[in-house]
C-alpha positions in Angstrom: 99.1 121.0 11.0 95.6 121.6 12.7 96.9 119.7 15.6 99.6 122.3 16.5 98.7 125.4 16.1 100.7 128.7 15.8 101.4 130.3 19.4 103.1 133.7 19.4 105.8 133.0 17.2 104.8 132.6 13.8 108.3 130.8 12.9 107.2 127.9 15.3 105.1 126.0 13.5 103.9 122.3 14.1 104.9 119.3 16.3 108.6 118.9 16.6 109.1 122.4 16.9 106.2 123.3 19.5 108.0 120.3 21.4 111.9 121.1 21.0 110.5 124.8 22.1 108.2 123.0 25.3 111.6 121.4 26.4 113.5 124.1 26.2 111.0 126.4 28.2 111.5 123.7 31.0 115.4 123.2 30.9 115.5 126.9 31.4 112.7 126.8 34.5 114.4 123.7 35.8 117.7 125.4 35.7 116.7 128.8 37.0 115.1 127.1 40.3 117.4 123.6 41.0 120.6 124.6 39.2 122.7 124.5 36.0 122.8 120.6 36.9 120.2 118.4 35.5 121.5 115.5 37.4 121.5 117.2 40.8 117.8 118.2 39.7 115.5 115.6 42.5 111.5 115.6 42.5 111.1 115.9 46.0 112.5 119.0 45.9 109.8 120.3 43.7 107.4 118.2 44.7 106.2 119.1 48.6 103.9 119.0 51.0 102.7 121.4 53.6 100.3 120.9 56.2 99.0 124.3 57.2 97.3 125.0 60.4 93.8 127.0 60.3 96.0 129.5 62.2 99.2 129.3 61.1 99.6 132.8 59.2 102.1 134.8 58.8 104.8 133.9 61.1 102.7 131.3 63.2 102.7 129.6 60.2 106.6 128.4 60.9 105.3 127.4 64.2 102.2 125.6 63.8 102.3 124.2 60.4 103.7 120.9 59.4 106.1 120.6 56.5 107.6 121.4 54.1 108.2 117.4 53.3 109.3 116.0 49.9 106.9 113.8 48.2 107.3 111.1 45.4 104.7 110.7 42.8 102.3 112.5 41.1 98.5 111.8 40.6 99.0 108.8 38.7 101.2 107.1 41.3 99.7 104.5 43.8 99.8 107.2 46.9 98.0 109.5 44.5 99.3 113.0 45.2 98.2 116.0 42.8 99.6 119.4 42.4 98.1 122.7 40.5 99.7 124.5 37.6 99.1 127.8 39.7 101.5 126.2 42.8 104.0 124.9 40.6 104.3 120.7 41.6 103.4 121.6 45.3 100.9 118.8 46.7 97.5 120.4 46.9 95.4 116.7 47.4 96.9 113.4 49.4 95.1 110.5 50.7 93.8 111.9 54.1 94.4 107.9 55.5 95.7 104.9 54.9 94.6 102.0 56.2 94.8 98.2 56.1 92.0 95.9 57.1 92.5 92.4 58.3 89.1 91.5 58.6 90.3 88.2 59.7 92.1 89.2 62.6 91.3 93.0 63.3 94.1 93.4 65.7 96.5 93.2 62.7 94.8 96.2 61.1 97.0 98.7 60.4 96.8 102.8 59.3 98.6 106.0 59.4 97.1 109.7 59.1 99.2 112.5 57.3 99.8 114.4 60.7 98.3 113.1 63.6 95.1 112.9 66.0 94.6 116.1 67.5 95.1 119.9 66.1 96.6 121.2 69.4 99.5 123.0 68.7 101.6 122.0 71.7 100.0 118.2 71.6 102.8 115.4 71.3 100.1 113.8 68.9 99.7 117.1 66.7 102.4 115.8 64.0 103.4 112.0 65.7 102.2 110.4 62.8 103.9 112.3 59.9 107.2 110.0 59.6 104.8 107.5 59.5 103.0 108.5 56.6 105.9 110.3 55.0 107.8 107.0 54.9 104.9 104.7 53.4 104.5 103.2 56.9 101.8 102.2 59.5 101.3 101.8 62.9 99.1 99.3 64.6 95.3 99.6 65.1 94.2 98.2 68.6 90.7 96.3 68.6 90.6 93.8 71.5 90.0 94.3 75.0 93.2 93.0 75.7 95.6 94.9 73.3 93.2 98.4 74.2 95.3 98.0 77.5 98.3 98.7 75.9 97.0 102.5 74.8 99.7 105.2 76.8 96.8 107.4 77.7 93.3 108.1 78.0 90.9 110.6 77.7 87.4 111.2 78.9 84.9 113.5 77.9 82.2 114.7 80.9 79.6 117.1 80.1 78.7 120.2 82.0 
């Protein structure tokens, strides 16, 4: 069979047994890391995501990195999420927003960012948004004069 060709074994030979030997390699993985229990065996726990900070290495990493979270999905899943063979089903690309626009009404916009808005380690808004966006959820986008009031905070910016 051209199709399926001989790999290492010379006694494996063509479709059904390539595929009965496949499925076996992966019981055996599957077992060695989740268990001798195929129905305790969840994708989330393969499938995670960590957000690493720029400086989180070594054992800053524990401190200033987000995750790990478990993820549904795969790259054919509406939140597309993709892993690499080499980091076995760890999440290597994610949507890096959501976002929903009611161009009819722009105060009913909605969105959500993986982590949050600012890279500060100690910032409350460094990881606010993660359940957010972990969950499928969104929080509101403020537009109007009158719902900008409503923001906890601000921040200005004066050069030197």
């Amino acid at each position: 069979d051209p199709w399926f060709v001989t790999l290492g074994d010379r006694s494996v030979r063509g479709r059904d047994a390539l595929s009965a030997l496949a499925l076996g390699d992966a019981v055996t993985e599957l077992g060695r890391r989740f268990g001798a229990d195929p129905s305790a065996w969840r994708w989330g726990d393969a499938h995670t995501i960590t957000f690493a900070h720029p400086l989180g290495i070594g054992p800053l990493a524990l401190l200033l990195s987000v995750g790990p979270l478990k993820r549904p999905g795969d790259e054919n899943s509406v939140n597309k999420e993709t892993f690499a063979l080499s980091k076995p089903y760890a999440v290597i690309t994610h949507p890096s927003e959501r976002m929903i626009a009611d161009l009819s009404d722009l105060d009913a916009s909605l969105s959500v960012t993986p982590i949050g808005e600012s890279g500060q380690p100690f910032s409350p808004h460094r990881a606010d948004q993660t359940p957010l966006w972990a969950a499928g959820d969104y929080k509101p986008m403020r537009f109007s004069r009158d719902r900008l009031g409503t923001v906890e905070g601000t921040l200005v910016f004066r050069p030197r």
